[in-house]
DSSP file (Angstrom, degrees, kcal/mol; ACC not computed):
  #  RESIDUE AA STRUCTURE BP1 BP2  ACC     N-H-->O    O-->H-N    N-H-->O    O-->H-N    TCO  KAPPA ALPHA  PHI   PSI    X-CA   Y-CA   Z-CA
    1    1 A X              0   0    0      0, 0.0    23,-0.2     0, 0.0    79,-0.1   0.000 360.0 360.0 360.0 132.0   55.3   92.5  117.1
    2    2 A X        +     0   0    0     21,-0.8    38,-2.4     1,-0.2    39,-0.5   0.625 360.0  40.5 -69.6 -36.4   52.3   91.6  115.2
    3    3 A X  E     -AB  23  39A   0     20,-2.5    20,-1.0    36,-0.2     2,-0.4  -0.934  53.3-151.7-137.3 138.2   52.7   88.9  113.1
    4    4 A X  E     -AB  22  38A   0     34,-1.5    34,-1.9    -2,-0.5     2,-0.8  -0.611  24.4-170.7-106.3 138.9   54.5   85.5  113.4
    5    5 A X  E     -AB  21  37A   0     16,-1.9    16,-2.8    -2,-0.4     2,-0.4  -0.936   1.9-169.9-128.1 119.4   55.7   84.2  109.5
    6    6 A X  E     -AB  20  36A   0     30,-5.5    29,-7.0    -2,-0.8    30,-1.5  -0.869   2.4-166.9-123.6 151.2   57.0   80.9  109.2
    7    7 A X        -     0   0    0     12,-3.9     2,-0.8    -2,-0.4    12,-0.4  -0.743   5.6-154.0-132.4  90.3   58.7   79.8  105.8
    8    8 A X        -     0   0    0     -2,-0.3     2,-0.3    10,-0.2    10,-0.2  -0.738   9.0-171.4-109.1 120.9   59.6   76.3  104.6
    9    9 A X  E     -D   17   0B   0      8,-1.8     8,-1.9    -2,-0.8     2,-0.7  -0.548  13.9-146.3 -92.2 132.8   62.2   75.6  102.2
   10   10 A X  E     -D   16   0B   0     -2,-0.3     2,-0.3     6,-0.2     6,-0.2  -0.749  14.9-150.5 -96.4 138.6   62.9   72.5  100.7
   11   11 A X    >   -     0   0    0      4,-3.0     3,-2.2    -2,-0.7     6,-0.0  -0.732  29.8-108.2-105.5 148.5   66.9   71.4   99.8
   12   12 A X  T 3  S+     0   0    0     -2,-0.3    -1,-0.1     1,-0.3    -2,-0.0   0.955 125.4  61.8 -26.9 -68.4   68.2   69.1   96.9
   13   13 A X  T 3  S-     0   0    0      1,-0.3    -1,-0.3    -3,-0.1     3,-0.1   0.736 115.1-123.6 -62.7  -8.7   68.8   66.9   99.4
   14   14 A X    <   +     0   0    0     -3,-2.2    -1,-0.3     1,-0.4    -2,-0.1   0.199  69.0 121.3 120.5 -21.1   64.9   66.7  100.5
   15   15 A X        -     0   0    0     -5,-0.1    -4,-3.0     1,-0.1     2,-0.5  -0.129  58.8-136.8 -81.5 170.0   64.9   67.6  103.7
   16   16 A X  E     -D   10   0B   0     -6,-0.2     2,-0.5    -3,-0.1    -6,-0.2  -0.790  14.1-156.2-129.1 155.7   62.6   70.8  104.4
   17   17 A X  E     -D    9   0B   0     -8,-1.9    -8,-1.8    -2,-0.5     2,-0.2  -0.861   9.7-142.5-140.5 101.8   64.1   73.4  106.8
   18   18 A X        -     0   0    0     -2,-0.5     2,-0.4   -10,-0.2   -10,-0.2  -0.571  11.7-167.0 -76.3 135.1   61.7   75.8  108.6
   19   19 A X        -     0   0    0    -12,-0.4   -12,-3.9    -2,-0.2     2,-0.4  -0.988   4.2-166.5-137.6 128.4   62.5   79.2  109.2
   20   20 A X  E     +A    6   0A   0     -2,-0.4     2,-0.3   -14,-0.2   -14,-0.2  -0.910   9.0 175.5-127.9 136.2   60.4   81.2  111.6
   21   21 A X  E     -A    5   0A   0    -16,-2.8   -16,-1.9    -2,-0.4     2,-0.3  -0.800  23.5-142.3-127.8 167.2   60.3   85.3  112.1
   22   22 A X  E     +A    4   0A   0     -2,-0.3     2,-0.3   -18,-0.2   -18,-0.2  -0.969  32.1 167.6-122.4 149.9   58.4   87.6  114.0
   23   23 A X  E     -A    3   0A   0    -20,-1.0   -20,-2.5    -2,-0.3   -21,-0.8  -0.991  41.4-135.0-160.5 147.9   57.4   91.3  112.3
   24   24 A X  S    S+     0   0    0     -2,-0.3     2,-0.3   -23,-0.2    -1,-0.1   0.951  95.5  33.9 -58.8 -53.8   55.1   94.6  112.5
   25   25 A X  S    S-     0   0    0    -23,-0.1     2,-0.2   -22,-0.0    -1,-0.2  -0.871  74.7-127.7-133.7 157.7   54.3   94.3  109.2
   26   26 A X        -     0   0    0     -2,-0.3     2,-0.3    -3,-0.1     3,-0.1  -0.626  36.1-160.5 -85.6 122.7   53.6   91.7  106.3
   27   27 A X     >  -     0   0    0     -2,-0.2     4,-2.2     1,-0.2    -1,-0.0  -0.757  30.8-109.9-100.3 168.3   56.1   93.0  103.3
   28   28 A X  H >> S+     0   0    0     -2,-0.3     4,-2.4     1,-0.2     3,-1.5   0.987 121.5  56.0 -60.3 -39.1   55.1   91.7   99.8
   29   29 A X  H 3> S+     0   0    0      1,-0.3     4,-1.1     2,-0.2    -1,-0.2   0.830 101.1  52.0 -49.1 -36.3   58.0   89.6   99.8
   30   30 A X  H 3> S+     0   0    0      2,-0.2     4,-1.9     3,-0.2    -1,-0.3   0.686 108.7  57.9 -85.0 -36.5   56.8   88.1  103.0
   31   31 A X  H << S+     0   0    0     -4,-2.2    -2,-0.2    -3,-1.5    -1,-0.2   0.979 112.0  40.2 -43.1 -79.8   53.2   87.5  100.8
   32   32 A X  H  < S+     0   0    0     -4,-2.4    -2,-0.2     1,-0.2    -1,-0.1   0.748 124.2  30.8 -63.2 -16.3   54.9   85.5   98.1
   33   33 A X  H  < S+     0   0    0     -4,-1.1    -1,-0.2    -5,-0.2    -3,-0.2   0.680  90.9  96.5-119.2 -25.6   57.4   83.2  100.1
   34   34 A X     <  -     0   0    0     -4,-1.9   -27,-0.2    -5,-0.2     3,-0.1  -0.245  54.8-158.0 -70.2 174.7   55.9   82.5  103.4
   35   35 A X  S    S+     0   0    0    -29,-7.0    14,-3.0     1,-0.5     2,-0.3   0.796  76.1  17.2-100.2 -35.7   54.2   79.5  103.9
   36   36 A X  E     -BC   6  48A   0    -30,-1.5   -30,-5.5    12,-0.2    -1,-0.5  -0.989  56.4-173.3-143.1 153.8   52.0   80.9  107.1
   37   37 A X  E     -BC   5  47A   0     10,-0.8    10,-1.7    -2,-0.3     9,-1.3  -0.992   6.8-157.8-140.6 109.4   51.4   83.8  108.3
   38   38 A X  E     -BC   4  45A   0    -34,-1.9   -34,-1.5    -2,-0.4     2,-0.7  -0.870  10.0-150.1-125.5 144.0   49.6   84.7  111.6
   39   39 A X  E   > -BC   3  44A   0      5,-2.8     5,-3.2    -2,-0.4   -36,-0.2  -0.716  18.4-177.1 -78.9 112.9   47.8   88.1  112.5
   40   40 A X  T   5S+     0   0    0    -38,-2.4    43,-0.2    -2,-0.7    -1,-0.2   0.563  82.9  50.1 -21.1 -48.1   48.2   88.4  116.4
   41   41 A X  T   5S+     0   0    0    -39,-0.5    -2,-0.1     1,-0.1    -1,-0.1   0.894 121.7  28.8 -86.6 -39.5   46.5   91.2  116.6
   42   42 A X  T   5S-     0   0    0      2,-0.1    -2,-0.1    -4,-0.0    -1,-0.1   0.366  97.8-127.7 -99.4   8.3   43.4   90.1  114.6
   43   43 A X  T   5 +     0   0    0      1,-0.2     2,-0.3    -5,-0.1    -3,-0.2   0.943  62.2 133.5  56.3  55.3   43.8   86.7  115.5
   44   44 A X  E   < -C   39   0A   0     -5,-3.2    -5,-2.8    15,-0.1     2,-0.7  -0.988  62.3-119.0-145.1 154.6   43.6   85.6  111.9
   45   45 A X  E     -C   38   0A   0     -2,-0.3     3,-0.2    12,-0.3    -7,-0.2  -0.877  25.7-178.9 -99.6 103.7   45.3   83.4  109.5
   46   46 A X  E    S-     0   0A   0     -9,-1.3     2,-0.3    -2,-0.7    -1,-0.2   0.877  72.0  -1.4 -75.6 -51.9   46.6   85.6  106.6
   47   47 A X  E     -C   37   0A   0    -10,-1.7   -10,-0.8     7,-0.0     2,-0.5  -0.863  55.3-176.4-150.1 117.3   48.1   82.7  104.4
   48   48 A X  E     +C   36   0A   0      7,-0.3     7,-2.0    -2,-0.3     2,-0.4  -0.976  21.7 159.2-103.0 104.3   48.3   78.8  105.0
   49   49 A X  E     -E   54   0C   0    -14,-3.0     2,-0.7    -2,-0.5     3,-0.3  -0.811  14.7-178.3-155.6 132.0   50.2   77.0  102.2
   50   50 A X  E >  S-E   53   0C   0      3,-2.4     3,-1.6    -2,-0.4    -2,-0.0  -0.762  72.0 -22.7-111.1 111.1   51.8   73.8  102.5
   51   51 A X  T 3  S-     0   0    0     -2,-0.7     2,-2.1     1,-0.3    -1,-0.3   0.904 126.5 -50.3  45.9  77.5   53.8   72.3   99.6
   52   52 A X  T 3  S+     0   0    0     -3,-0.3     2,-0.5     1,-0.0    -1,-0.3   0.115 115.1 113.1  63.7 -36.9   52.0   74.4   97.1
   53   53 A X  E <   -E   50   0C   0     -2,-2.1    -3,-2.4    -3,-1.6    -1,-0.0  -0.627  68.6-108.1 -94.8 129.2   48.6   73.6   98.3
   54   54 A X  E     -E   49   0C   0     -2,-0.5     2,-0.4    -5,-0.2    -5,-0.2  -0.037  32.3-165.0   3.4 103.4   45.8   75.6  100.0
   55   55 A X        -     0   0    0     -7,-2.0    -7,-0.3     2,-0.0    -1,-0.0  -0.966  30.3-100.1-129.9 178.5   45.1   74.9  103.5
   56   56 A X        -     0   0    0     -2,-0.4     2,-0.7     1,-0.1    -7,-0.0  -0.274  32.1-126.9 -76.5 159.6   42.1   75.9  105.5
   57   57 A X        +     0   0    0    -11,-0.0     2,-0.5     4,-0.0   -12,-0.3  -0.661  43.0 161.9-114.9  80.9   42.8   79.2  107.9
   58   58 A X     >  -     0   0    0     -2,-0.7     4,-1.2     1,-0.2     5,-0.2  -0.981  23.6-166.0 -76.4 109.7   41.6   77.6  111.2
   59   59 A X  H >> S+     0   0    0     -2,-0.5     3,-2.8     2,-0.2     4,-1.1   0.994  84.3  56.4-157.1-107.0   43.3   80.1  113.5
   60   60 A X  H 3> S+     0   0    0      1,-0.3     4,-1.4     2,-0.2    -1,-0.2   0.418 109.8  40.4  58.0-103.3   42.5   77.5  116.3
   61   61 A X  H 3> S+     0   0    0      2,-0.2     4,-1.6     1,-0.2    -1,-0.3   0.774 115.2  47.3 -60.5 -43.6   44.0   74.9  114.9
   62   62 A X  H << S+     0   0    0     -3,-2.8    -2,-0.2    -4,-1.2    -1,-0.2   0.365 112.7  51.7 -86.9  13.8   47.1   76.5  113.5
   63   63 A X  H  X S+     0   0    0     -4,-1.1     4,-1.0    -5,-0.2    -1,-0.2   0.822 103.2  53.3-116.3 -42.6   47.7   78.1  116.4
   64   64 A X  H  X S+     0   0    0     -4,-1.4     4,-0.8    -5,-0.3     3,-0.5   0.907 112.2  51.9 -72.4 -46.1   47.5   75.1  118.9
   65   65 A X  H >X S+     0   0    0     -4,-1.6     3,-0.7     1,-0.3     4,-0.5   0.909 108.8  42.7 -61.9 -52.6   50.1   73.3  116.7
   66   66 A X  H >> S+     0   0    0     -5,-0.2     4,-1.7     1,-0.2     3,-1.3   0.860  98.1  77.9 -77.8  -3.6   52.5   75.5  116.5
   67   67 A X  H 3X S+     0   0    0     -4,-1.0     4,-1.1    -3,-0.5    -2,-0.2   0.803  89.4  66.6 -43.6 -41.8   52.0   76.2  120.3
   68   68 A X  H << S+     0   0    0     -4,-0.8    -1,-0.3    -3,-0.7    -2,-0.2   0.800 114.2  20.7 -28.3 -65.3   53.9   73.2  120.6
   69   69 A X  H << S+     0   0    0     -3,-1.3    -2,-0.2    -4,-0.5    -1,-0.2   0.589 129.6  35.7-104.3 -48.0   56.7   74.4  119.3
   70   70 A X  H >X S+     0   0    0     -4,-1.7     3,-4.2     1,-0.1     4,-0.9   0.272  72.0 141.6 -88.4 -11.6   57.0   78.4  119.5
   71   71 A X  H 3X  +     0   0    0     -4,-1.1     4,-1.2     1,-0.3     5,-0.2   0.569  70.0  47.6 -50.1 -71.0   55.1   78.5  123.0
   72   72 A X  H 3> S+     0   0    0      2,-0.2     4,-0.9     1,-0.2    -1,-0.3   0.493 116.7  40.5 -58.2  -0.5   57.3   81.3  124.4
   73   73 A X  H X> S+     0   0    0     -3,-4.2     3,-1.4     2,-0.2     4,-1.4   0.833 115.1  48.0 -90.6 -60.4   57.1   83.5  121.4
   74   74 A X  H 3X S+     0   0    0     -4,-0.9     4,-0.7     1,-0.2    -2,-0.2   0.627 111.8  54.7 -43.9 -16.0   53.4   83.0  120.6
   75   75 A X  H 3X S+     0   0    0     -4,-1.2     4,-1.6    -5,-0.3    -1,-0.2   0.850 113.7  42.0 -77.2 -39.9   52.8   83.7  124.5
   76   76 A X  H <X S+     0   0    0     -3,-1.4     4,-3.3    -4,-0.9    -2,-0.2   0.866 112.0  51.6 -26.2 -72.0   54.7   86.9  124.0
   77   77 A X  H  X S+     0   0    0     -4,-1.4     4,-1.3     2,-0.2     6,-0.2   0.811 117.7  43.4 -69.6 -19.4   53.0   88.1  120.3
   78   78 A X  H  <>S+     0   0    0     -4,-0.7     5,-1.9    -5,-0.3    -1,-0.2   0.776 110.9  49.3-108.7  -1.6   49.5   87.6  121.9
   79   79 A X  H  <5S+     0   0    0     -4,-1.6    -3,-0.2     3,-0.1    -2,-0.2   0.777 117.5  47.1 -76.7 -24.2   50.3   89.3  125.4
   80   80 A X  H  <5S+     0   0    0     -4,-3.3    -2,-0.2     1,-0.2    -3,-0.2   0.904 108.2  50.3 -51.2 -42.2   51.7   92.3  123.0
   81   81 A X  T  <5S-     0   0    0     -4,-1.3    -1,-0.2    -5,-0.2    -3,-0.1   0.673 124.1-108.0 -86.1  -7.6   48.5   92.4  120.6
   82   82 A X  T   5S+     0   0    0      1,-0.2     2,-0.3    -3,-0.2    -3,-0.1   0.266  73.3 142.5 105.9 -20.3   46.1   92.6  124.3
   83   83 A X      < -     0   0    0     -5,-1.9    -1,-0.2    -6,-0.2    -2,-0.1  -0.583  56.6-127.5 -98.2 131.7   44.9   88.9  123.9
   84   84 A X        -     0   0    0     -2,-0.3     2,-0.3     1,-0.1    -1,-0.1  -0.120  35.0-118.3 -47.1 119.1   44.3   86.2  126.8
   85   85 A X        -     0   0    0      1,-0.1     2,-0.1   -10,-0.1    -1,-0.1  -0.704  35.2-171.0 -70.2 145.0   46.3   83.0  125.7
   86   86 A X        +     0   0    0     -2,-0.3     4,-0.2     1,-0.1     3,-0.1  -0.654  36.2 133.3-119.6  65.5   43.5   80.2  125.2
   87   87 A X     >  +     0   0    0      1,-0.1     4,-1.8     2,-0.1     3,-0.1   0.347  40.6 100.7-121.4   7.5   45.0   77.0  124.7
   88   88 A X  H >> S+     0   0    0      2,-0.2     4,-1.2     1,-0.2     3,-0.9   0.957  88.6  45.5 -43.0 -75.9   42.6   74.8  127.5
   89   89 A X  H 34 S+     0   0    0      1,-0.3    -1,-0.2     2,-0.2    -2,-0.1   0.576 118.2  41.6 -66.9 -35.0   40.3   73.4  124.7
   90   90 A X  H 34 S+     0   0    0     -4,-0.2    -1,-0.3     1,-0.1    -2,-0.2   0.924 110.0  64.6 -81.0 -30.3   43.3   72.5  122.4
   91   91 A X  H << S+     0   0    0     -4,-1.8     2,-2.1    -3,-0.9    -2,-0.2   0.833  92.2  62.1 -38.3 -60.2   45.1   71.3  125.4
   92   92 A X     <  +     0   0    0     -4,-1.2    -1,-0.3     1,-0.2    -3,-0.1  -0.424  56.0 126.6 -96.7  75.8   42.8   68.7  126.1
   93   93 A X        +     0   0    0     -2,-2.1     2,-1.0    -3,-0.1    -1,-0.2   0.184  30.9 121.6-104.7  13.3   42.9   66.3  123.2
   94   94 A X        -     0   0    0     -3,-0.1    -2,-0.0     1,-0.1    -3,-0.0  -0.557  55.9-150.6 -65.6 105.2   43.6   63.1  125.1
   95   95 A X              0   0    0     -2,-1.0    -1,-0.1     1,-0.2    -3,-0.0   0.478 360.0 360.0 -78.5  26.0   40.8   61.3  124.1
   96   96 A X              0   0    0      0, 0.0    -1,-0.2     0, 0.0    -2,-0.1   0.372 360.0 360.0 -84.2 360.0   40.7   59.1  127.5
């Protein structure tokens, strides 16, 4: 697998309900409805958008956060694409 696509839907009742996939390829649908989308193989942030808005495509950044969360898939999509996991540098955000 190449690319991890996460999607968040919002319900009447308000709450927002993340739905996360793994895929070879980006379809168009997958263009218009995710919210992010990251390239594994090119280590890149295809589309960031959070409640409508633009957000910067720190690869980095969006990648340490959702490490939290995802770690065994994202350890998986970046031993597939060939890439050393790097997460030392995000790791260490204690500021003491």
């Amino acid at each position: 697998m190449r690319y991890m696509i996460l999607t968040y839907f919002k319900r009447a009742s308000g709450k927002i309900d993340e739905v996360m996939a793994v895929a070879n390829r980006v379809k168009p649908k997958d263009l218009q409805t995710a919210s992010i989308i990251l390239d594994f193989r090119d280590q890149v942030v295809l589309k960031c958008v959070i409640d409508g808005k633009s957000m910067p495509k720190e690869w980095d950044t969006i990648v340490a956060y959702y490490y939290k969360h995802y770690q065994a898939t994202m350890e998986r999509l970046f031993k597939e694409n060939g890439h050393e996991l790097k997460m030392e540098e995000s790791r260490s955000t204690d500021p003491s």
